[in-house]
C-alpha positions in Angstrom: -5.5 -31.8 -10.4 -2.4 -30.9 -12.5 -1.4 -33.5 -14.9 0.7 -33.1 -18.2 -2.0 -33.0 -20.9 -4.6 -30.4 -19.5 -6.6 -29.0 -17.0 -9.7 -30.3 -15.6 -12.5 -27.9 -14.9 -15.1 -29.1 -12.6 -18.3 -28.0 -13.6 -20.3 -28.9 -10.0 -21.9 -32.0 -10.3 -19.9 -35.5 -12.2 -19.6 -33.1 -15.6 -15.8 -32.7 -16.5 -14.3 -29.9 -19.0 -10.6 -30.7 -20.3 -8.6 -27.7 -21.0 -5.5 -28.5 -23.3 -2.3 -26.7 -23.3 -1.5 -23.9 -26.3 1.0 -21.5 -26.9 3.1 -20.8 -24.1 2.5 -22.9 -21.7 4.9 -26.1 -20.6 4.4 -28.8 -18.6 7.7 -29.5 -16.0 7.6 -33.1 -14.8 10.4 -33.0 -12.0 8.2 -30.5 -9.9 4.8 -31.5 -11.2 3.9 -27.6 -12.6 3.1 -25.7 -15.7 5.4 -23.0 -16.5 4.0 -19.8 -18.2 6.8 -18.5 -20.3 4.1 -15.7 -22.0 1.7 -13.8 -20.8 -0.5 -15.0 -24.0 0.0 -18.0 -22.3 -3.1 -20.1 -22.0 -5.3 -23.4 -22.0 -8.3 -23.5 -24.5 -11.4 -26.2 -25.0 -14.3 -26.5 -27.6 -15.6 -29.9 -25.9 -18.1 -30.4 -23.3 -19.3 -26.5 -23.4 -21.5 -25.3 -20.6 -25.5 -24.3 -21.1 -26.3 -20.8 -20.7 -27.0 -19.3 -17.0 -25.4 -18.3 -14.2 -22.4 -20.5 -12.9 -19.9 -19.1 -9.8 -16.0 -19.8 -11.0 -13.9 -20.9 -8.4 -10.2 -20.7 -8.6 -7.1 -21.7 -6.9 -3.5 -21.7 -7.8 -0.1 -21.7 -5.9 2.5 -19.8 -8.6 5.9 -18.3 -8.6 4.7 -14.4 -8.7 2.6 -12.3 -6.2 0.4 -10.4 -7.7 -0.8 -12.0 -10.5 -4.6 -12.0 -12.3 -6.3 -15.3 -14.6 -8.1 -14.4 -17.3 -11.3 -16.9 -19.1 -12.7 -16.0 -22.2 -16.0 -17.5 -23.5 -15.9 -16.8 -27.2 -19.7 -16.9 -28.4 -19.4 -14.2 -31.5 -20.6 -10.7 -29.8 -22.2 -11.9 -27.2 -18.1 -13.3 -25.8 -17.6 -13.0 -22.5 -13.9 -12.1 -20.8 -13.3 -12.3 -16.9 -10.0 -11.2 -15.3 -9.6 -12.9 -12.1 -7.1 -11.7 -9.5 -5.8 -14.4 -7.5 -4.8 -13.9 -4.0 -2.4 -16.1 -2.1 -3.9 -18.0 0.6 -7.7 -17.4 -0.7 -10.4 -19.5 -3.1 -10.6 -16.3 -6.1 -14.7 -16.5 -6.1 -16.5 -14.9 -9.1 -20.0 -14.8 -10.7 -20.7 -15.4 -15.0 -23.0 -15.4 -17.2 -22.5 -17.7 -19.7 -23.9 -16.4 -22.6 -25.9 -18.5 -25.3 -23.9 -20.5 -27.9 -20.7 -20.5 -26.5 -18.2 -22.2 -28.7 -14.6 -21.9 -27.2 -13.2 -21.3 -23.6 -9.5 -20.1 -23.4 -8.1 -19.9 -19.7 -4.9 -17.8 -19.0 -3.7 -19.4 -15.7 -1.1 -16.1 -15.4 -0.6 -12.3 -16.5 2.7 -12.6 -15.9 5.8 -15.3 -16.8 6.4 -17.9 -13.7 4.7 -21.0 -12.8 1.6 -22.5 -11.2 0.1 -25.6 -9.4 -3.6 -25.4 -10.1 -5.4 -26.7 -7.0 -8.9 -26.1 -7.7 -11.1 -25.0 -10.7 -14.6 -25.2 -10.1 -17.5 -23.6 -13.0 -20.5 -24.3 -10.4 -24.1 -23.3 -12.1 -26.1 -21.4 -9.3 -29.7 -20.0 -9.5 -30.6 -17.1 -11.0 -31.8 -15.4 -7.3 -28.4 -16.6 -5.5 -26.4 -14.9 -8.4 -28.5 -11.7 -7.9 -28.3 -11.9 -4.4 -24.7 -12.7 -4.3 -23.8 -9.7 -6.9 -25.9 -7.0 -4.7 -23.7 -8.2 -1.5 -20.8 -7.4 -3.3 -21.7 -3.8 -4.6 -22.8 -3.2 -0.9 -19.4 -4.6 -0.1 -17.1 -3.1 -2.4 -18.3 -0.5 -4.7 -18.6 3.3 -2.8 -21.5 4.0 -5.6 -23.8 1.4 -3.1 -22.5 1.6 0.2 -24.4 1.5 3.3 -27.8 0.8 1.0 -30.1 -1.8 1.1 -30.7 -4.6 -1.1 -33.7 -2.9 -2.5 -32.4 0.0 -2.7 -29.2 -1.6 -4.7 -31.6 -3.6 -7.3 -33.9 -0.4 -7.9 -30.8 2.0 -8.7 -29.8 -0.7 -11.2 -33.2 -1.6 -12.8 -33.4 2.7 -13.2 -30.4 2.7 -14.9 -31.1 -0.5 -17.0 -34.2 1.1 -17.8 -32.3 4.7 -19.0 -29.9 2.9 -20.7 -31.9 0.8 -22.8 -30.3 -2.4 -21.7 -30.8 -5.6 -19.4 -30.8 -5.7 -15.5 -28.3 -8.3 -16.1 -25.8 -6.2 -18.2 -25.7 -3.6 -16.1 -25.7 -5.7 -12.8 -22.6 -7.3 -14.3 -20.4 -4.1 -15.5 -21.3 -2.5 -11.8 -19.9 -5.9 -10.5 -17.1 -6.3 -12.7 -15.5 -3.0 -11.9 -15.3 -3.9 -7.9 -13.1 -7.0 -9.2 -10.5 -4.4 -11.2 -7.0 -5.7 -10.6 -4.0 -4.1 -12.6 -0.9 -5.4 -11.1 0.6 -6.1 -14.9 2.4 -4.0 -17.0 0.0 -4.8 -19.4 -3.1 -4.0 -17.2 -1.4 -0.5 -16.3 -1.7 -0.1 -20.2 -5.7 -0.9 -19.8 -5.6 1.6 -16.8 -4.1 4.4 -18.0 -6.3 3.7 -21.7 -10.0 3.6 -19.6 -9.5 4.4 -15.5 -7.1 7.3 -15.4 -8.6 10.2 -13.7 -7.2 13.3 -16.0 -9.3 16.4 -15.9 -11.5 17.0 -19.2 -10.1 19.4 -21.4 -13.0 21.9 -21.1 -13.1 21.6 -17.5 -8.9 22.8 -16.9 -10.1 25.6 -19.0 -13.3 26.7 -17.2 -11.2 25.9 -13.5 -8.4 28.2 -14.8 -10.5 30.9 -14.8 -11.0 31.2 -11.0 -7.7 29.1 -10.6 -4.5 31.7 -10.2 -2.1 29.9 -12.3 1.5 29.6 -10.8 4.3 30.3 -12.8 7.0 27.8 -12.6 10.4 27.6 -13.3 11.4 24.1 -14.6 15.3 23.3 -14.3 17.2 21.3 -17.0 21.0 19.8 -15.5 22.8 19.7 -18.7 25.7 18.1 -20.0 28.0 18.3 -23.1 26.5 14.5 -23.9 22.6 15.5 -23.8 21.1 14.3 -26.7 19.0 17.9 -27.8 15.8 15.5 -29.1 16.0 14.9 -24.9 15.8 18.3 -24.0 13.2 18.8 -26.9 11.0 16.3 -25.8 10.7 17.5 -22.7 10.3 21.4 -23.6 7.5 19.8 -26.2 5.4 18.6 -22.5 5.8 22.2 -21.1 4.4 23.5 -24.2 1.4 21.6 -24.5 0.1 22.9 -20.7 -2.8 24.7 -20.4 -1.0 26.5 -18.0 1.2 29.0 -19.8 3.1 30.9 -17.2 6.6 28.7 -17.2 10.1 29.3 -18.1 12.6 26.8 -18.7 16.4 26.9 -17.8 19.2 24.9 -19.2 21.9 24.6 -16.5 25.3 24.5 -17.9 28.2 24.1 -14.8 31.0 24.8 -17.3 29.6 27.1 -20.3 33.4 27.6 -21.7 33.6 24.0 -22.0 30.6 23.5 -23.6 30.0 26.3 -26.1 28.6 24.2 -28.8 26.0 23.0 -26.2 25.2 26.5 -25.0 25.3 27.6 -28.4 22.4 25.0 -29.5 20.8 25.5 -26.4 20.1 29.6 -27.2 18.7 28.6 -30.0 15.9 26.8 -28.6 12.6 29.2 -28.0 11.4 29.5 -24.4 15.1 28.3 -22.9 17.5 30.2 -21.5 21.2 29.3 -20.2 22.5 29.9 -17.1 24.9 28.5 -14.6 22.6 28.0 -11.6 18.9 28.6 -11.6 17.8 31.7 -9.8 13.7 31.2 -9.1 11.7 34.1 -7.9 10.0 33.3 -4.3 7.0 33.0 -5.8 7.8 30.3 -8.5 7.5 27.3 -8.3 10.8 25.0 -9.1 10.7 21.5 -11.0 14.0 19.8 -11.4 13.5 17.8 -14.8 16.3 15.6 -15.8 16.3 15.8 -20.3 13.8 13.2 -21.7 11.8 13.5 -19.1 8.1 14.7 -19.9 5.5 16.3 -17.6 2.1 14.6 -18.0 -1.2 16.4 -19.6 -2.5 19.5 -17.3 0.2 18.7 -14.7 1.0 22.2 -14.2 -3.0 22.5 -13.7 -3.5 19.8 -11.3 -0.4 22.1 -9.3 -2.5 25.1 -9.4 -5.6 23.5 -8.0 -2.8 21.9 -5.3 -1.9 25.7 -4.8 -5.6 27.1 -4.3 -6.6 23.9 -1.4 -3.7 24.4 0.4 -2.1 28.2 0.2 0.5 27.5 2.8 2.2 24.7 0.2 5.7 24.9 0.1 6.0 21.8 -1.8 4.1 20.1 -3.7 4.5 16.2 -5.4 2.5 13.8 -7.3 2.8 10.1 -8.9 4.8 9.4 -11.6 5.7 6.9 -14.2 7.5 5.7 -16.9 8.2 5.5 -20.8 10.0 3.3 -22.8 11.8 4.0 -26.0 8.3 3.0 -27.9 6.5 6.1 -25.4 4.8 3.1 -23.7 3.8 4.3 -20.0 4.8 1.6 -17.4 6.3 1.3 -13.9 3.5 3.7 -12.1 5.0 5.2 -8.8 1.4 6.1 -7.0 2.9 8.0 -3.4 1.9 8.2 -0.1 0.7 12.0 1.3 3.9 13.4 3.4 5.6 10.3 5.4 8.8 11.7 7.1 9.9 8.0 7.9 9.5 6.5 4.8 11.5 9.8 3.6 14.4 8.4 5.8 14.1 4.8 4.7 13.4 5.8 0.7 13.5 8.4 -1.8 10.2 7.9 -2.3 9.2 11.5 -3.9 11.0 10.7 -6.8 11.3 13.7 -9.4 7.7 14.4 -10.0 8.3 17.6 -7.3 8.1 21.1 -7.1 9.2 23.9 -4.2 8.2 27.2 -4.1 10.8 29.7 -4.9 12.0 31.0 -1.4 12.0 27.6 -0.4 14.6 26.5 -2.8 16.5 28.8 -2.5 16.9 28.3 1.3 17.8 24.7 1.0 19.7 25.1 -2.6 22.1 27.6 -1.4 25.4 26.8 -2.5 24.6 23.4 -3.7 23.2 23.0 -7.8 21.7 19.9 -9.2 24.7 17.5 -10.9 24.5 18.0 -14.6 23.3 14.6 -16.5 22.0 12.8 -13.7 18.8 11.7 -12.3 17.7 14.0 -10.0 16.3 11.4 -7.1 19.6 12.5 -5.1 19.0 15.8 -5.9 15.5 16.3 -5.2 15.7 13.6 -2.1 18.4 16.1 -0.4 16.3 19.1 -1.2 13.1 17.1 0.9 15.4 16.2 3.7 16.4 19.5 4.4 13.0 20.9 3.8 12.0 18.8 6.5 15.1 19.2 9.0 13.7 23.3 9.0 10.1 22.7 9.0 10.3 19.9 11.7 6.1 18.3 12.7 5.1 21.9 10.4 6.4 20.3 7.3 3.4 18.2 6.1 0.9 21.3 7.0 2.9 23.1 3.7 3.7 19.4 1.8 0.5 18.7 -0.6 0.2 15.4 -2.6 -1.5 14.8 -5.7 -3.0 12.0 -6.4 -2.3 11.9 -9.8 0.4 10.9 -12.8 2.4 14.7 -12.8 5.0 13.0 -14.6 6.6 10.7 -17.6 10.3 9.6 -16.6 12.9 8.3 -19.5 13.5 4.4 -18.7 17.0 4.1 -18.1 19.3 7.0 -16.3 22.5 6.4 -14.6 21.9 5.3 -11.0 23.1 6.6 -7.5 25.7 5.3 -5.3 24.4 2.9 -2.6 26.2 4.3 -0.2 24.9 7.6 -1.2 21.9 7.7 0.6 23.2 6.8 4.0 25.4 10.0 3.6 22.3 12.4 2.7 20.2 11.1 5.6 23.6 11.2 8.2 23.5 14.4 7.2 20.3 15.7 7.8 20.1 13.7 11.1 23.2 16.1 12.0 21.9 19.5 11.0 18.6 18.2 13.2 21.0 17.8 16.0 19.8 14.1 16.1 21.8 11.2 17.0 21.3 7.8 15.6 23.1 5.4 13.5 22.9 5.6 9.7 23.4 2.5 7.7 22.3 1.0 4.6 18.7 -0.5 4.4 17.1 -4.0 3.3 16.6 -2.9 0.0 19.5 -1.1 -2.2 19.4 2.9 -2.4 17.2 2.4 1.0 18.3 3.6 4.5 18.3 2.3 8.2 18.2 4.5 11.0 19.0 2.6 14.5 18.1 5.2 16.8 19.4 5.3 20.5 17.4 4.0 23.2 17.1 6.4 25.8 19.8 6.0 29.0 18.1 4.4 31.4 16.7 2.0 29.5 13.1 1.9 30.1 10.8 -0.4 31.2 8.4 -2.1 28.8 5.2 -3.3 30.6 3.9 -6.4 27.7 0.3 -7.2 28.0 -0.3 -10.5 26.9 -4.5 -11.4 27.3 -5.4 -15.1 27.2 -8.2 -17.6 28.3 -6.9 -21.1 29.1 -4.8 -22.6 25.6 -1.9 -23.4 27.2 -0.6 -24.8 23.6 -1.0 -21.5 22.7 0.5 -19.4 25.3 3.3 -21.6 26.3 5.2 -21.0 23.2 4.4 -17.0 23.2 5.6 -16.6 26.6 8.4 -19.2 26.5 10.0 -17.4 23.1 9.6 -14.0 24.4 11.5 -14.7 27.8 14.3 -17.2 25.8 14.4 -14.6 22.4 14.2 -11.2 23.7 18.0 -9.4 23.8 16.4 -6.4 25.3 15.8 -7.3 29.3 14.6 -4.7 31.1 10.4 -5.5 30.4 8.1 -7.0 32.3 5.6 -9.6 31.0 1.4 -9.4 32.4 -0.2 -12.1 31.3 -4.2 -10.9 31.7 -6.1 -13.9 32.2 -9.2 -14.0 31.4 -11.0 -17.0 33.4 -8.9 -19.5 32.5 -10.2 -22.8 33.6 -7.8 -25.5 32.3 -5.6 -27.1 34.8 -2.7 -27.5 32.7 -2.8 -23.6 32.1 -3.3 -22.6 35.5 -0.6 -24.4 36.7 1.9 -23.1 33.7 1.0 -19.6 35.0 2.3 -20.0 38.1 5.0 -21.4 37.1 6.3 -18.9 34.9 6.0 -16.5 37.4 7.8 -18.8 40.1 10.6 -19.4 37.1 11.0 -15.7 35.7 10.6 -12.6 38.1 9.1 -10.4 35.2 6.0 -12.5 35.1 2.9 -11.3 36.7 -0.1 -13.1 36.4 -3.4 -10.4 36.8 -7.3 -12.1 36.9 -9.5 -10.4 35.0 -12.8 -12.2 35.7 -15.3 -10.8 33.3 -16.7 -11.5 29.7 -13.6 -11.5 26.8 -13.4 -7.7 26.2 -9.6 -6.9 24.7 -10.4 -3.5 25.3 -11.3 -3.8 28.8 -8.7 -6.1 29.5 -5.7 -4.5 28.1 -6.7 -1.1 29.7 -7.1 -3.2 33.0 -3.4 -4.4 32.4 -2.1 -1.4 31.5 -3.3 0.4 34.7 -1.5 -2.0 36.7 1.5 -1.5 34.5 4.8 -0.3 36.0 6.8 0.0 32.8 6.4 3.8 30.8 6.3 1.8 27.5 3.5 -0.4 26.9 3.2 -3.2 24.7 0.0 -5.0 23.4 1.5 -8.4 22.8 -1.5 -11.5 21.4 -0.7 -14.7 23.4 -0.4 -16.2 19.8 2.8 -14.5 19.1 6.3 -15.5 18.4 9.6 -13.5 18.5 11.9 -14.8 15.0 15.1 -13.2 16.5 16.4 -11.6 19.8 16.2 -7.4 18.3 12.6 -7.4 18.1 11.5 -5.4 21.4 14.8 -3.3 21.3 13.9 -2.0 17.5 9.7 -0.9 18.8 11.7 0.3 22.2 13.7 2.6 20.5 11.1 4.1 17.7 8.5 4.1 20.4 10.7 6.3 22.7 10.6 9.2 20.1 8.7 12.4 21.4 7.4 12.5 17.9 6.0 9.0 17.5 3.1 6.8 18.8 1.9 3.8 18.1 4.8 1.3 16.6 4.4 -1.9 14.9 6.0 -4.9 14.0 6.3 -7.3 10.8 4.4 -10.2 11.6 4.2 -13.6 9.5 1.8 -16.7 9.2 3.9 -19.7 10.5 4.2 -20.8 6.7 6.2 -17.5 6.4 3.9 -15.5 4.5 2.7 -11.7 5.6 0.4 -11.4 7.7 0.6 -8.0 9.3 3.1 -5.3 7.5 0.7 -2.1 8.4 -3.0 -1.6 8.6 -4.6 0.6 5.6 -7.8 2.6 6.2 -10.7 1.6 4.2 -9.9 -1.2 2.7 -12.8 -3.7 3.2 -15.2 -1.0 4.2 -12.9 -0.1 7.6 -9.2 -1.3 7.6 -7.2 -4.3 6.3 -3.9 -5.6 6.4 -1.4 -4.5 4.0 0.8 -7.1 2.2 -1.3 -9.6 3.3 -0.2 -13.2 2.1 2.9 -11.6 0.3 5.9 -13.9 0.9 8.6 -13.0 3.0 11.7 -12.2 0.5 9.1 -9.9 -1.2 9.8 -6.1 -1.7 6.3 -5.0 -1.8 4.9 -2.2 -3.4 7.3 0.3 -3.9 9.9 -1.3 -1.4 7.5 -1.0 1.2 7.8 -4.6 2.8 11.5 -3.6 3.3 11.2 0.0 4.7 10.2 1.7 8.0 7.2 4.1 7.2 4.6 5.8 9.0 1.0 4.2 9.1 -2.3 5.4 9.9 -2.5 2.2 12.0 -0.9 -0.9 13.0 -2.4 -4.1 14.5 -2.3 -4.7 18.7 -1.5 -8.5 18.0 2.2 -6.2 18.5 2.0 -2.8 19.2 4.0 -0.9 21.4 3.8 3.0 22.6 4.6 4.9 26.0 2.2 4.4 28.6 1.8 8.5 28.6 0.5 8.5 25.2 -1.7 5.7 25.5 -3.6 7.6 28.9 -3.5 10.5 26.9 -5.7 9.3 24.4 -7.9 7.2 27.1 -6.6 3.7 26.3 -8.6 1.3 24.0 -12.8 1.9 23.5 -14.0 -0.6 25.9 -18.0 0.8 25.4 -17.6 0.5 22.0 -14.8 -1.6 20.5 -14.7 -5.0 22.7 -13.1 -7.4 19.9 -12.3 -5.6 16.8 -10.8 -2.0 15.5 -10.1 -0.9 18.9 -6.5 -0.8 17.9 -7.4 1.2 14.3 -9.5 3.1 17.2 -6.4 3.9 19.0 -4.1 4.5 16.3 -6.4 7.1 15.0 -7.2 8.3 18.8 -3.1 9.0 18.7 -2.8 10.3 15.1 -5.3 13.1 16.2 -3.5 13.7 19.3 -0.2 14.9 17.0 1.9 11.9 16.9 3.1 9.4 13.8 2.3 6.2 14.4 5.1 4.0 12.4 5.7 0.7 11.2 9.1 -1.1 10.8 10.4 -4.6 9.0 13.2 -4.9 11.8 10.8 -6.4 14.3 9.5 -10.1 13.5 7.4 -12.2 14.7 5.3 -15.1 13.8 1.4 -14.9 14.7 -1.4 -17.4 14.5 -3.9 -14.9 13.6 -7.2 -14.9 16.4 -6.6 -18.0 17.7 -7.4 -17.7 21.0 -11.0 -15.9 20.4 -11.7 -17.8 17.3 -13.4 -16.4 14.3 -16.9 -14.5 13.9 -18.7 -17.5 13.0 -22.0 -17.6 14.9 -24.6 -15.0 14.5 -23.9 -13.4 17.9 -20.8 -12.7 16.7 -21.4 -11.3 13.0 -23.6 -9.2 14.8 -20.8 -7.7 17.3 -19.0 -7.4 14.5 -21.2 -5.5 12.3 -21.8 -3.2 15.4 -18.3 -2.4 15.9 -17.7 -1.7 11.8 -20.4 0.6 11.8 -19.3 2.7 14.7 -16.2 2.8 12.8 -17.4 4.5 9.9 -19.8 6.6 12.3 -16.9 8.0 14.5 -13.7 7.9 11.4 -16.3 8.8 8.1 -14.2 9.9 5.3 -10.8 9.5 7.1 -11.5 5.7 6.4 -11.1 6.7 2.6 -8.5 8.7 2.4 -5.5 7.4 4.3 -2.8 9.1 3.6 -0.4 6.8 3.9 -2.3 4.8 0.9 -3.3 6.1 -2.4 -6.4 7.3 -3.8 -5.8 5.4 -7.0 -5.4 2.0 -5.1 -7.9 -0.4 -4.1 -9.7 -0.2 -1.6 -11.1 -3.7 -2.1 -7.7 -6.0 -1.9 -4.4 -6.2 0.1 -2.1 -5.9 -2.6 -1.6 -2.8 -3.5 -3.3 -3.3 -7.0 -4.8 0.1 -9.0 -8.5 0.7 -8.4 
């Protein structure tokens, strides 16, 4: 479909539409793709135009970068038309138009981003007015929170009433509701168009109506100075402070060598509302922000803190997202945080700067250490959290609160961190835990392993692999896993689930004759994972249990030692792996609450060298959930929480079930990149593709949302300002 002079846009029936090449766009010959080398890049056409009406757009596109969005433009005066299209690895990107009367121009920009693409399919397919309408209600059912769990009806009345108080179409609003569910800002450019129209700040009148019930905190923000500290720096950031609407701050310039630096002290005492001193001193009842010179706090940051304080008195620190500005103030590079994740704390200095601790707090884990003068204060502010949480222990995300919302502006470039310093910090804490564990550096630099020790003796891992005939399937999941796995002491069930094929029969009892860890248990009843897994694990003898899919393949020999030794934690529950498709792309990195009404996958269809958002391909964190296709946590835990929902859950979410079933119980369920696998996703049950089936799963969705509600929205190891609608990460 690619070829050197344009693009060919199918239009559904024999009718072609030639796009030709413009600015930024080259054709390379060798390896037969277009290169985008801007992200004005694009293909434009004023021949063979479509007719007015409805037409679904279908697009596919294998390219060089992730997360990327295509943009088509139908210029036709004011009535011109512009559709950003997010394109997901792996997936046809599906989306309805209207094609407005006299259209004279199309422009189509394959990429937002440079790299280059191989357009496999482009499709502008007219459809009927009722499938389009029917169609668009679906997804607002689907994927805007404004018409979940309505009707049809009910979907196409709330729009006509608005239509109607609006004084426009049906059609015009039916489209804006619809175009906001498709919102994909992975750019730096669509950050711009984020932060412009999306960005939740409070309204001005509001901050002042909520701070008169609100008891404002007063805060004392700390400035590490140096002799080279550029004062418009300093001033900048002062200038944030001043334009709060909270007023009760102070600001302190830290000097470590005032003799040294008189003529900075001097200038310093100059400047209104700052004060000099040699370490900062907080009350216990301030609250301490650690700001590096440049840096600015965002608008009504020290607001959105005091309505932190009032939900959750018993805060003893409190963070939000960040950012940052370029030399031209431009806002880029959005860091949007997790809620308190103490293994992602270990892996990642993932609170960046945008973080304040109470007063008696600091000055508990600040005695006899000051923030280096100059510097960015990630190191800073990262050993500050680690030692918060070595004294606060399972209490310390009771007093942690996040907000979900840009607290902060940091200056582009600082000077960085040793590598190597990071291992050091986290050694350390580990030590004034009384933990022991090996500290290393991580997959990604500044990041952090932590190998902790398997308990002496070794214990033994019970793996519960279901399956129903498929020998093709099986063979290589059990084969791998005895041949691969460095760690020895498990034992492997297979749970058969009335088999019938010869060939698999007779491979299970020859497994079991080869290999003395094989057991082969019958399960003769309807396919119920659930059932059969808790079945399994009743007849396990291992006090680690491990929910293994019979379409699973070990990459290296450290996988079952790395779950093994995080599972054995008296802190932690369920533990998954990294699993890929066998092309090598993600297919399991971490399951996220709510997206796609229930859960989804994060990562999903990210390639394997990525980083992810935020690093988080490359770091162990804890999850709200992780898929059973690997999943491994002590037997104990697992009766504790009554195994998986049989009743309720027989195919799907019975492992978000459990994961959530542990999560309440008091433990961290956790997620780590040094256990790989492959896995052919649901081969063995096959997909929910007959109507008996849709309907199971519908059941089984809404008995999620019945039993989990609201906890489905807010995960807290996710972001409120991410979408709920794809895998990527990508801003709501």
């Amino acid at each position: 479909m690619t070829h050197e002079s344009a693009i060919t846009v199918s239009l559904g029936i024999d009718l072609k539409l030639p796009l030709s090449p413009g600015h930024g766009v080259h054709w390379l010959a060798e390896e037969e793709a277009w290169e985008v080398r801007s992200e004005e890049a694009e293909f434009q056409t004023t021949r063979g135009l479509p007719l007015p009406g409805w037409y679904m757009i279908e697009l596919t596109a294998e390219r060089s970068v992730t997360t990327v969005a295509a943009g088509l433009l139908l210029e036709a005066g004011k009535r011109s038309v512009r559709i950003d299209m997010p394109l997901r690895v792996g997936k046809v990107t599906k989306r309805l138009v209207y094609v407005p009367l006299g259209v004279r121009r199309i422009r189509f920009r394959p990429m937002n981003a440079e790299g280059r693409f191989r357009l496999q399919r482009f499709r502008l397919v007219w459809v009927t007015p009722a499938f389009a309408r029917d169609r668009l209600v679906r997804r607002l059912i689907n994927a805007h929170a404004a018409y979940r769990d309505r009707t049809p009806r009910e979907v196409v009345q709330r729009l006509r009433e608005a239509a109607r108080r609006q004084a426009l179409s049906w059609r015009q609003v039916a489209l804006r509701e619809y175009e906001t569910t498709f919102v994909s800002l992975c750019s730096r450019r669509n950050y711009r168009h984020w932060v412009e129209t999306l960005e939740r700040r409070p309204d001005a009148r509001a901050v002042r109506d909520g701070l008169a019930t609100l008891s404002p905190p007063s805060v004392l923000v700390v400035l590490p100075m140096e002799a080279t500290s550029p004062p418009a720096a300093w001033q900048a950031t002062l200038a944030s402070l001043r334009g709060q609407a909270v007023t009760s701050w102070r600001a302190v310039a830290v000097v470590a060598d005032p003799a040294r630096q008189a003529a900075l002290v001097d200038e310093l005492a100059r400047e209104p509302g700052l004060s000099v001193a040699t370490q900062a001193r907080p009350a216990p009842d301030e609250w301490v922000l650690c700001m590096s010179p440049g840096d600015r706090l965002a608008d009504q940051a020290l607001h959105s803190l005091a309505a932190a304080l009032e939900a959750n008195p018993r805060a003893q620190l409190v963070y939000g997202d960040e950012d940052r500005v370029d030399a031209e103030g431009r806002r880029q590079a959005p860091r949007f945080k997790p809620a308190w994740n103490p293994d992602l704390l270990l892996s990642h200095a993932y609170l960046g700067r945008a973080v304040f601790f109470r007063g008696d707090a600091w000055q508990a884990l600040a005695a006899g250490r000051e923030p280096p003068g100059g510097c960015a204060p990630e190191a800073w502010v990262h050993e500050l959290a680690l030692g918060f949480l070595a004294r606060r222990g399972e209490q310390a995300a009771v007093c942690c609160t996040h907000v979900g919302r840009i607290l902060y502006h940091a200056v582009d470039a600082l000077p960085g961190v040793p590598a190597e310093h990071w291992p050091t910090l986290v050694g350390h804490h580990l030590q004034e835990r009384g933990l022991t564990a090996e500290v290393g550096p991580g997959l990604l630099p500044g990041s952090v392993r932590v190998r902790w020790p398997l308990p002496a003796p070794a214990p033994l891992v019970s793996l519960l692999v279901p399956t129903r005939d498929g020998v093709e399937i099986l063979r290589p999941c059990v084969d791998a896993i005895l041949a691969r796995t460095a760690y020895r002491h498990f034992e492997l069930l297979i749970l058969d689930n009335q088999s019938r094929c010869p060939e698999t029969l007779a491979y299970m009892e020859s497994v079991t004759r080869r290999d003395p860890r094989v057991r082969v248990l019958r399960w003769d009843h309807p396919f119920n994972y659930s059932a059969i897994n808790n079945f399994g694990a009743a007849q396990a003898r291992g006090s680690v249990i491990g929910l293994i899919n019979n379409d699973v393949e070990p990459i290296d020999g450290a996988w079952l030692e790395e779950l093994v030794s995080q599972a054995c934690r008296p802190e932690i529950g369920c533990v998954g792996a990294k699993l890929y498709y066998p092309n090598g792309t993600i297919q399991h990195a971490g399951v996220i609450l709510g997206l796609g009404g229930v859960a989804g996958h994060a990562h999903r269809f990210f390639q394997r060298h990525e980083e992810g958002y935020g690093g988080r391909l490359k770091l162990v964190q804890n999850l709200s959930a992780v898929t059973a296709a690997c999943l491994l946590l002590r037997k104990e835990v697992f009766d504790a929480v009554g195994g998986l929902n049989e009743s309720d859950l027989a195919v799907a979410y019975n492992d978000v079930d459990l994961c959530l079933k542990v999560r309440e119980a008091g433990y961290r369920n956790l997620w780590t990149p040094h256990a790989e696998l492959y896995h052919h996703e649901s081969v063995s049950r096959g997909a929910d593709d007959t109507p008996k089936k849709r309907a199971r799963a519908l059941r089984e969705a809404d008995y999620m949302r019945r039993t989990w509600g609201k906890l489905l929205d807010t995960d807290p190891a996710y972001n409120p300002n991410l979408t709920l609608i794809h895998e990527d990460f990508s801003l709501r």
